[in-house]
C-alpha positions in Angstrom: 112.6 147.9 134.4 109.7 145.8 132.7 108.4 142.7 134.4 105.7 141.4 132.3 102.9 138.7 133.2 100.3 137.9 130.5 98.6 141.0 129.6 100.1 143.0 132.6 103.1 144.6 132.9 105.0 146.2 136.3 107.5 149.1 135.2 110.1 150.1 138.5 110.9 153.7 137.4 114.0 154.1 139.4 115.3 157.4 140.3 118.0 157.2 143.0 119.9 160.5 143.9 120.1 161.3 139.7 117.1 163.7 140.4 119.5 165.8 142.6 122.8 165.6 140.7 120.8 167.2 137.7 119.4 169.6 139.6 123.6 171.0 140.7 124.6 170.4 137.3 121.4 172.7 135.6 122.4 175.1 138.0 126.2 175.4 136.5 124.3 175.6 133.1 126.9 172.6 132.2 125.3 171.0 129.0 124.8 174.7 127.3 128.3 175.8 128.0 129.8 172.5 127.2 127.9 172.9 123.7 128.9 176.8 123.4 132.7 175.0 123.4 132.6 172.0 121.6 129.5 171.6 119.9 127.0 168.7 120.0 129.2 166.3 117.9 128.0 163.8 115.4 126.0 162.2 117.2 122.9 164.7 117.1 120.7 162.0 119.5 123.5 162.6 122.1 125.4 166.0 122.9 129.1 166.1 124.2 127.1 168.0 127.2 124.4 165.4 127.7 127.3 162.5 127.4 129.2 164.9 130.0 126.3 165.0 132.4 125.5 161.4 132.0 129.2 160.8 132.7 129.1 162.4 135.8 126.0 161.0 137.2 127.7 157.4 136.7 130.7 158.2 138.8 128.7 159.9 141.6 126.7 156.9 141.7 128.5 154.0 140.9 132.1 154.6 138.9 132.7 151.8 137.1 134.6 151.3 133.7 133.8 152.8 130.7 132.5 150.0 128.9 130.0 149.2 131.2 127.7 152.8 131.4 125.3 151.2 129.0 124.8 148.4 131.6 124.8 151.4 134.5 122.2 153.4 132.9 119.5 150.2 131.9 117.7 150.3 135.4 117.3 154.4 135.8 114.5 155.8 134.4 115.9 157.8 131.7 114.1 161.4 132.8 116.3 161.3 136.0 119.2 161.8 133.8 118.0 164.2 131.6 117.8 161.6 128.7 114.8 160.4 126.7 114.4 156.4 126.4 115.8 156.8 123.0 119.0 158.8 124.4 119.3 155.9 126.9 119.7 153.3 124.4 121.9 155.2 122.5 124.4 155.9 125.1 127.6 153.8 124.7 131.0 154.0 126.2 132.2 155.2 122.2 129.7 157.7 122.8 131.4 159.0 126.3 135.0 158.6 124.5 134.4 161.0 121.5 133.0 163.6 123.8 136.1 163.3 126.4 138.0 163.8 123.0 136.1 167.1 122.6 136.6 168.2 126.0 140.4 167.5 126.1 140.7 169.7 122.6 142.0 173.1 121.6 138.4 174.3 121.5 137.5 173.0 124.8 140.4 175.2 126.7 137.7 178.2 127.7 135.1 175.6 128.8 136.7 175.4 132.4 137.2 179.2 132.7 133.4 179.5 131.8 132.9 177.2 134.2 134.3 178.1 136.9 132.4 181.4 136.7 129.1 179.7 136.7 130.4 177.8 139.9 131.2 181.3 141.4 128.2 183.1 140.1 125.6 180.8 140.6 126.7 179.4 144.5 128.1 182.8 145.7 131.6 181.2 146.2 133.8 183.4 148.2 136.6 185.1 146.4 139.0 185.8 149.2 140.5 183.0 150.0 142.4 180.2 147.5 144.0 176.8 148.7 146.2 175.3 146.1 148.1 172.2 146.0 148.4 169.2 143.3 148.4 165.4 142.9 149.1 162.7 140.6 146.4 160.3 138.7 148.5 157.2 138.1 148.0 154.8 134.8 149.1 151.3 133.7 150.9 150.8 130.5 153.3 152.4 127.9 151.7 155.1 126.6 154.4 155.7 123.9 151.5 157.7 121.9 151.4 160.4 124.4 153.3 162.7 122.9 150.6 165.9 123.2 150.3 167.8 126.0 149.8 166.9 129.1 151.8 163.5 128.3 151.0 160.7 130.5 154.8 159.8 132.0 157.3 159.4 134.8 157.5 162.3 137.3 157.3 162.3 141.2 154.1 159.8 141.8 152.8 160.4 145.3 150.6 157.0 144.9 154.2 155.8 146.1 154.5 154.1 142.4 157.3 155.0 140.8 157.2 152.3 138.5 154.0 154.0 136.8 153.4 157.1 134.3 151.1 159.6 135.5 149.5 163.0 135.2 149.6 166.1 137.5 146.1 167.0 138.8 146.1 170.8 140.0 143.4 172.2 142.1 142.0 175.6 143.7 139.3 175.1 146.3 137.6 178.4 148.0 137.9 178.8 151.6 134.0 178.9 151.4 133.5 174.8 151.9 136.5 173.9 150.0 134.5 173.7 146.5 136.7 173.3 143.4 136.7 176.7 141.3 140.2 175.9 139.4 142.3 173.0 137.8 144.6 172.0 135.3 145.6 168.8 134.1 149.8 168.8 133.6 152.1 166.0 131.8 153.6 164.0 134.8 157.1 165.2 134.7 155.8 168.6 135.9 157.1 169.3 139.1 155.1 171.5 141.5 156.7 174.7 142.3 156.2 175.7 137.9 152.3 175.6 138.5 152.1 178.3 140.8 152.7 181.3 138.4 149.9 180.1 135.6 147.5 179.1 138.4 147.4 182.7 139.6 147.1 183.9 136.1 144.3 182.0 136.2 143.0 183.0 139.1 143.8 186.7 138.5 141.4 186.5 135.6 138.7 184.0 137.5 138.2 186.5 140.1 138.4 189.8 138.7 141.1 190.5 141.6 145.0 190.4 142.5 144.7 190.6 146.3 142.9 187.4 147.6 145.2 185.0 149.6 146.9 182.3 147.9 147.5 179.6 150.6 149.8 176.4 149.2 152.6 174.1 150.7 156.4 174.6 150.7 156.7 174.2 146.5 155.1 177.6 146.7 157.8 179.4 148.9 160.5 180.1 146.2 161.5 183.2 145.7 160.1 183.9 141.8 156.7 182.7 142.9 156.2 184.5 146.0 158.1 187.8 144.2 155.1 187.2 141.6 152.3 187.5 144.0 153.9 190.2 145.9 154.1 192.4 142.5 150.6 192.3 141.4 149.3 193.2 145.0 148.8 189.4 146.0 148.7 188.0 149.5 150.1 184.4 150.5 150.6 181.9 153.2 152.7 178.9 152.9 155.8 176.5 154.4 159.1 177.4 154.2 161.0 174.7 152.9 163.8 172.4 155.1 166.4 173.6 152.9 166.1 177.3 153.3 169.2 178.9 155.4 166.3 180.5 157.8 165.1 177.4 158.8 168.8 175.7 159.1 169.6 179.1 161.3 166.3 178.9 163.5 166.5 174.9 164.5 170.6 175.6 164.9 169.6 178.1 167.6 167.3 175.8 169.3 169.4 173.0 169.5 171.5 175.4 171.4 169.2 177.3 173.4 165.6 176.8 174.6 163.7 179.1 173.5 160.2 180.4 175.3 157.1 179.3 173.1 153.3 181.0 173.9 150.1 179.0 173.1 148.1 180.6 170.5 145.7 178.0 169.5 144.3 174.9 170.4 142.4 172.2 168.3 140.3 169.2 169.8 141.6 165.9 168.3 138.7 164.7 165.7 140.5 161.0 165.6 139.9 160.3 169.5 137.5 162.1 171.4 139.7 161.1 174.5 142.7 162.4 173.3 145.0 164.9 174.0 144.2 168.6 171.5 146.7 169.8 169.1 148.4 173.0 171.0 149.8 175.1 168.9 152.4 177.6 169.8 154.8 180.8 169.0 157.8 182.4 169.4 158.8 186.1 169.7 161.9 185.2 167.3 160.1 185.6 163.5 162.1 187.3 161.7 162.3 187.8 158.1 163.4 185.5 154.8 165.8 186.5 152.5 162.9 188.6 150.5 162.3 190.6 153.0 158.8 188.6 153.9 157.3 187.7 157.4 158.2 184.2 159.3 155.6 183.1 162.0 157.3 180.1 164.3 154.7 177.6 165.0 155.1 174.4 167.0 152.7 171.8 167.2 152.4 169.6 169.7 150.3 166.5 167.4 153.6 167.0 165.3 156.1 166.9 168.1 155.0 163.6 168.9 154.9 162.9 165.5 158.0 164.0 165.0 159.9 162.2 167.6 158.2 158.6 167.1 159.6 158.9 164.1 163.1 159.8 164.7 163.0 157.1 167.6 161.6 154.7 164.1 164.9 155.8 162.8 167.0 154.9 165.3 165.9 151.9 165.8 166.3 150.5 162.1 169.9 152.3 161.7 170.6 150.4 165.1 169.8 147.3 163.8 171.1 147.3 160.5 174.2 148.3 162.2 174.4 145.3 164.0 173.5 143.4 160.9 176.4 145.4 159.4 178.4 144.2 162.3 177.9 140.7 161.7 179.0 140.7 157.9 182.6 142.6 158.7 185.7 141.0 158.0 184.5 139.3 154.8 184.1 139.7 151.0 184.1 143.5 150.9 183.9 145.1 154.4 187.3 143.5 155.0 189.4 147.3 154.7 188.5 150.5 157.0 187.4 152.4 154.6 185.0 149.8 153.0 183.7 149.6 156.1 183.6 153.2 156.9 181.4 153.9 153.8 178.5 151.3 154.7 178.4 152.9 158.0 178.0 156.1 157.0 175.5 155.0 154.1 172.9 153.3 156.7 173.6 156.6 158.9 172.9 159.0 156.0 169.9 156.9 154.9 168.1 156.9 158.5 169.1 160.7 159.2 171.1 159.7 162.0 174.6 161.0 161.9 174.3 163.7 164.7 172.9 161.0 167.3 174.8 157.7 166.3 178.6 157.8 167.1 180.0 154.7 165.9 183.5 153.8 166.3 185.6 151.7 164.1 188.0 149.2 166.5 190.9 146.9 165.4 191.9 144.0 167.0 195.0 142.1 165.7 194.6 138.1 166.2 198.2 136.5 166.2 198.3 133.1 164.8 201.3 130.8 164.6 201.2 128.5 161.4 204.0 125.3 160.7 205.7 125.1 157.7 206.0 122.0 157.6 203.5 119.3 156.9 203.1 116.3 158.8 202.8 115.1 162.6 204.3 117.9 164.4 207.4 117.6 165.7 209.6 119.4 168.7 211.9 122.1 166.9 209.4 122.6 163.8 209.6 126.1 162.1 206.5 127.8 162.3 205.6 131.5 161.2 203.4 134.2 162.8 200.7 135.4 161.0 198.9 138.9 162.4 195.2 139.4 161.1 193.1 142.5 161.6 189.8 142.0 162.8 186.8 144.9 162.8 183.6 145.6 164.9 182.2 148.4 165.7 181.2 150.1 169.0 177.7 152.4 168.8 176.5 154.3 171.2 173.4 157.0 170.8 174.6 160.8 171.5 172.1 161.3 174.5 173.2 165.2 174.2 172.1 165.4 170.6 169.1 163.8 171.1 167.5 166.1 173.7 168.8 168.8 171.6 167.2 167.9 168.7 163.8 167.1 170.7 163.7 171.0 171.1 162.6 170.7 167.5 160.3 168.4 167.0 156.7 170.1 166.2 158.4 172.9 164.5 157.7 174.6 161.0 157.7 178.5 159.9 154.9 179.7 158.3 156.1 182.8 155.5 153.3 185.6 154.5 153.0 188.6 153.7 150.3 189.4 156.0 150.5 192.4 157.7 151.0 191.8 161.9 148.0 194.4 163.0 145.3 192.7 160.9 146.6 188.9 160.7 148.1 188.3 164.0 150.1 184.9 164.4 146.6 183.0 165.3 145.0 184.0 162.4 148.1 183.1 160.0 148.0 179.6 161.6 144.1 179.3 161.0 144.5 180.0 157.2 147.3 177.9 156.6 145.3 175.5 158.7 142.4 174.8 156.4 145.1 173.5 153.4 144.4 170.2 154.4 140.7 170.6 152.9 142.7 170.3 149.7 143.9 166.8 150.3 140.2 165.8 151.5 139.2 166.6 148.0 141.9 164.9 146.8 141.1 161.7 148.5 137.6 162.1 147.6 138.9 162.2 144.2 140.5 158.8 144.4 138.4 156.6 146.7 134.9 157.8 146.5 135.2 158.7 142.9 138.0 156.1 141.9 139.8 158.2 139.3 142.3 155.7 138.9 143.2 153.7 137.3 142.3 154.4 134.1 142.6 152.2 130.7 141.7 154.1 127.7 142.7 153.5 124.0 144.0 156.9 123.4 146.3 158.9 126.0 144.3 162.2 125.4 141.1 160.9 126.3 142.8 160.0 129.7 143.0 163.7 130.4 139.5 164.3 129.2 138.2 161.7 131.8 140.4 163.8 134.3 138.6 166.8 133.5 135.4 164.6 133.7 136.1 164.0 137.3 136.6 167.4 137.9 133.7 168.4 137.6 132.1 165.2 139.7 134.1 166.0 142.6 132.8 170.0 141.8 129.2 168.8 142.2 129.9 166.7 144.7 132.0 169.6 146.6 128.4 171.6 146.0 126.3 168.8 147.8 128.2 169.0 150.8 128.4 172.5 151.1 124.3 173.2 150.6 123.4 170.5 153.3 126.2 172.0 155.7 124.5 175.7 155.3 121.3 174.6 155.2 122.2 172.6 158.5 123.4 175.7 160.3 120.7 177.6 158.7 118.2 175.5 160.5 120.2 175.2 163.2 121.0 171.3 162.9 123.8 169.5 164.6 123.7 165.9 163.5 122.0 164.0 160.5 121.7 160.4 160.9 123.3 159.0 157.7 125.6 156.7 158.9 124.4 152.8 158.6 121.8 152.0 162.3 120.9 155.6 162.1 124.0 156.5 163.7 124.4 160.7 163.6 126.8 162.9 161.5 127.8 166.3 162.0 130.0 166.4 158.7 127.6 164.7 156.1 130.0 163.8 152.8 128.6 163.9 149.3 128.6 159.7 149.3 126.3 159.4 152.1 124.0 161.9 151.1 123.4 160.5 147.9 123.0 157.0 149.4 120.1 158.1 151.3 118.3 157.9 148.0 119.8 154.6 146.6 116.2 153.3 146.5 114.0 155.4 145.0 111.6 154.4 142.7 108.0 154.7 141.9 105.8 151.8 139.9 103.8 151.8 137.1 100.8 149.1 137.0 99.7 148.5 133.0 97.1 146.0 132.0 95.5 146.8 128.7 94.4 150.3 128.8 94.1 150.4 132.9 97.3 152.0 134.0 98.0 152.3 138.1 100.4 154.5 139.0 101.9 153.9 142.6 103.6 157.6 143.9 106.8 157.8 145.3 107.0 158.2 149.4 109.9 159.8 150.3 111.0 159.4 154.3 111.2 162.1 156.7 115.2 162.0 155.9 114.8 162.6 152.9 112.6 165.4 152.6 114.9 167.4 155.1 117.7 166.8 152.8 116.4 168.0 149.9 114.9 170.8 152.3 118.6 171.6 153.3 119.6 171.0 149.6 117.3 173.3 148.6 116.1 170.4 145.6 112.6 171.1 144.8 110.2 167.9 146.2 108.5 168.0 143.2 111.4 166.6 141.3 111.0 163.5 142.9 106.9 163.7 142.6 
């Protein structure tokens, strides 16, 4: 930024956390591998790899639409990003939208393989461990164009929006700080359980193995996918599914006999200090599924509780549209028994509450006497008796079922193929425990990083901006993982980051990037005299670039 007064100007070179960012990306060789793919384009003043970079360090810092990265990139000094002032000028959001056509093409395909190796390689990822699991990136509009795959279009949206198209976002995080190492971008009709068996090719190939641990939720647990992983000397962890006869068969037996649960593990509750842990427990009935694999009963209590507000939730609602139902009988279309049969058991079916609502139908006949004849009545008149059928209902909650039914609440079965000597039930548990790292990337992925939505002129380019993201939320992944081993390599509990200096001992990408916001050094010019003013950096910062590992001298 040039402020200019007379003969003098005042240049702000601002630097912000872009200094850092570039140093992760050099480190995954990005802009040389993206070139080794896809070339350097047309544009010779501007790579696709350089645009790629530049893209990422817009939505680490600021995401905003496309057509405003010109605007983004005006106040940063131009060496933070890797650019020269004439690279600066020239980049454009057309710019950014030819290279995310380059990176969604046929010759872009090995770029994320390569990739992920360098994300391996170069930050000694562990390789023993993968967490798997997939969500959608939702768009407004038609899309009638996408026709290529992935296609942008209807599927199971679990932004709750139906009435949107979307694509399926696949991911594979290491158990070694949950950093990305694997993704795919799928049309949004794909439904999860047909990702699994590519993924592991994938992975298979990544890793230069067959026997890491695939860890995923319940999509995973059908019986081609976890044959698959079994046959090439894989290892897994994951949900059975509701629907499977072993579950139906276990929860059957506990509604009708109590069965003695051991505490194996116990977890402090993160949301309320003050609060009660999450106890997890075991049974000595595990069995094996239909494939001849290992079951590990685990109830929690967190769940339990969960469980059973929301069945009370349940109740509750199918009681009180029942009574609603109640009020509306006898009229239009709930005049028959059967009419009125079938709305009951609808609202039952709907709330899940057959086996604990027992309604009965009851008829009362109203006798009425009606005159024939018109006029003042008179003694002797001939009248006729009319008989009308009247409905309510009676409901009444199956006490019996319910405490029945309690005995299940916190329940789920855990299928592996573990062996029992070297992965006792604990250790199961603790693996399938650290899936939920997968939907903190995720939700990094949406809020911090805003992936969606998205409006783009061609449907293609919407999957290149996925991949964009990708590797942003990679990077970002990186960030938190070098401050959390430097921290327990220095020993370091805390890092106040939060706003009034207020401590951390989980510091997220966002905040450690904030911590630079503001940095900038000035440039004094008058004539020929030129006063350069250094950057200071604060205590805080120097010890996160110390933990970061970021040379000082980048910011010198």
């Amino acid at each position: 930024m040039h402020i200019s007064h007379g003969d003098a100007v005042h240049v702000t070179h601002h630097l912000g956390p872009h200094p850092i960012i570039a140093h992760f990306l050099q480190r995954l060789n990005l802009q040389a591998l993206v070139r080794s793919f896809v070339g350097t384009g047309r544009d010779r003043a501007i790579e696709h790899g350089e645009a790629l970079a530049a893209l990422v360090h817009n939505i680490l810092d600021s995401p905003a639409p496309l057509y405003r990265i010109a605007e983004w990139a005006a106040p940063i000094d131009a060496q933070a990003i890797g650019f020269t002032p004439e690279q600066k000028r020239g980049l454009n959001d057309d710019r950014i939208a030819r290279m995310l056509d380059a990176i969604v093409s046929e010759r872009g395909r090995g770029l994320w393989f390569r990739l992920a190796l360098e994300i391996i390689r170069q930050f000694k990822i562990a390789k023993h461990r993968i967490h798997h699991d997939t969500t959608t990136v939702t768009f407004h509009g038609q899309y009638k164009g996408s026709v290529r795959e992935p296609r942008i279009t209807h599927g199971n949206n679990k932004d709750h929006r139906p009435d949107l198209k979307q694509l399926v976002f696949g991911l594979s995080v290491s158990a070694d700080g949950a950093v990305p190492i694997n993704h795919q971008v799928h049309s949004g009709n794909r439904a999860d359980d047909t990702v699994h068996r590519g993924n592991l090719e994938e992975l298979r190939d990544l890793l230069g193995r067959g026997d890491f641990i695939y860890v995923a939720d319940c999509k995973l647990a059908s019986s081609t996918n976890l044959k698959e992983i079994a046959a090439h000397g894989g290892k897994f962890v994951t949900v059975l599914p509701r629907t499977r006869t072993e579950d139906k068969r276990f929860r059957r037996h506990l509604r009708e006999k109590a069965v003695r649960w051991k505490r194996i593990l116990t977890i402090a509750n993160k949301r309320n200090e003050a609060g009660p842990p999450d106890v997890y427990y075991s049974c000595a009935a595990a069995g094996l599924t239909a494939e001849g694999f290992r079951l590990v009963w685990v109830r929690s209590s967190a769940k339990a509780e969960v469980d059973e507000a929301a069945r009370e939730k349940r109740l509750e609602q199918a009681r009180a549209e029942l009574a609603l139902l109640a009020q509306r009988l006898n009229r239009r279309k709930l005049r028959a028994a059967r009419q009125i049969r079938r709305a009951v058991r609808e609202i039952l079916e709907a709330k899940s509450m057959t086996p604990f609502l027992r309604v009965r139908l009851k008829r009362q006949v109203q006798k009425e006497t009606r005159r024939l004849r018109p006029g003042r009545p008179k003694v002797g008149d001939a009248v006729r008796l009319l008989r009308r059928t009247v409905w309510s209902l009676e409901v009444r909650v199956d006490d019996n079922a319910l405490r029945a039914e309690q005995r299940t609440d916190g329940v789920f079965p855990l299928v592996s193929n573990l062996g029992s000597k070297k992965f006792p039930k604990k250790e199961v548990l603790s693996i399938y425990k650290y899936q939920p790292y997968v939907e903190k990337r995720f939700a990094q992925f949406k809020t911090d990083l805003e992936v969606a939505p998205a409006y783009l002129k061609k449907p293609l380019r919407c999957a290149g901006l996925v991949h964009a993201y990708y590797v942003a939320l990679v990077v970002a992944a990186l960030i938190e993982r070098s401050v959390h081993q430097g921290m327990s390599r220095e020993g370091i509990r805390e890092l106040p980051l939060f706003p009034e200096g207020r401590p951390t001992s989980t510091p997220t990408c966002p905040r450690i990037l904030e911590t630079f916001k503001g940095v900038s050094w000035y440039e004094f010019r008058r004539g020929e005299e030129v006063v350069c003013f250094p950057l200071q950096l604060t205590a805080l910062q120097k010890q996160l670039l110390k933990l970061l590992e970021v040379p000082t001298t980048l910011y010198s």
